[in-house]
C-alpha positions, 0 to 999 in steps of 0.5 A: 574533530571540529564539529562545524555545525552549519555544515551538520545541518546540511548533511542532516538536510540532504538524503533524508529518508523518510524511516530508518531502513527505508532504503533496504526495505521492500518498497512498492507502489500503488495506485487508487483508479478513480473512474467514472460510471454514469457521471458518478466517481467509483473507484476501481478494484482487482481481484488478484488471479487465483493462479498467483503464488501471493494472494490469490484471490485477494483484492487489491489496487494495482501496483506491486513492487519498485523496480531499480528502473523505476525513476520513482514510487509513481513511475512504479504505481503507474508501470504495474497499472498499465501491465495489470489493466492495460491502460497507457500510462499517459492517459492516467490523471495523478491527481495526489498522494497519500502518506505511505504506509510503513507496515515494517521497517522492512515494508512500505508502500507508496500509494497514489491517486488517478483518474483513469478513463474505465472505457480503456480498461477492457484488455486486463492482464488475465495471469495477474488479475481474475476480474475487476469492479468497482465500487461507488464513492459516495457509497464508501463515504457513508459505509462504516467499515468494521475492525478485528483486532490480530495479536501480533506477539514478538518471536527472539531467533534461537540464537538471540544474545538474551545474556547480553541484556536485562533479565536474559531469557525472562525479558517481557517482549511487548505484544501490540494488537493489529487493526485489520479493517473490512469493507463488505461491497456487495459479494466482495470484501476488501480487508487487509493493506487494501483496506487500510490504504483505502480506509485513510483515503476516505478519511482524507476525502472527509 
């Protein structure tokens, strides 16, 4: 086989993903709603239905997982907004995008910046989301949110070929520690991937 080399460059330049298994992954999207309050920029949250099978009574973004009639990540974050809140898609202002975050190869979210009128959301879907609030951006620019830290320890299948590599069933899997970031507003906590997501927003705005 003659390697062309020109031609191996532009094969690697095509279709490139953006991880190792990110076209098998679970793949999702959502959308960070900046509204204005009073002439002041809040962003807005859901506290997810507590008749939900996952999560109940988390709080999160809106957005959920990219369907194969998705054109793409964002028609995705802005489809799950307009079925969970009720606005038109087509009065959501996209003004940016974060890095997504890759909590597994199996995992990653795409997550979105938009402006929404908050007049238009007053309809929300009650079977996905219990209620909704908002919390000031100013205040999340001067608030310092805290970290525990969560153990997250490697578990071989029973049927893990430990004959086929090094010291066999002595191997040292690698423990690493999780950050799981907290946000306290008022009676709400936001923790978790909405906490992560938001936590580099505010960075960036920084």
């Amino acid at each position: 086989m003659t390697l062309d080399k020109n031609k191996l460059k532009d094969h690697l330049k095509r279709n490139q993903t953006l991880f190792l298994g990110e076209e098998t992954a679970f793949r999702s999207a959502v959308l960070i709603p900046l509204v204005q309050i009073n002439e002041e920029w809040h962003i807005l949250f859901e506290v997810r239905s507590f008749k939900m099978r996952s999560q109940p009574g988390d709080i999160s973004f809106p957005g959920g997982k990219i369907d194969q009639t998705d054109e793409s990540p964002l028609a995705a974050a802005l489809r799950e907004t307009s079925e969970e809140l009720g606005v038109d898609p087509k009065t959501i202002e996209v003004v940016g995008k974060l890095s997504p975050y890759v909590a597994s190869p199996a995992f990653v979210v795409y997550p979105f910046i938009g402006i929404l009128d908050y007049k238009q959301v007053h309809s929300y879907n009650k079977h996905e989301v219990e209620e909704i609030f908002t919390v000031p951006l100013n205040w999340l620019l001067n608030y310092e949110p805290y970290v525990h830290l969560v153990a997250v320890e490697p578990k071989p299948s029973p049927d893990f070929p430990y004959h086929k590599i090094m010291n066999g069933d002595k191997y040292q899997w690698r423990t690493r520690d999780m950050e799981e970031w907290f946000f306290d507003y008022e009676n709400y906590t936001i923790w978790g991937l909405t906490a992560k997501i938001l936590k580099h927003f505010i960075e960036r705005l920084k």
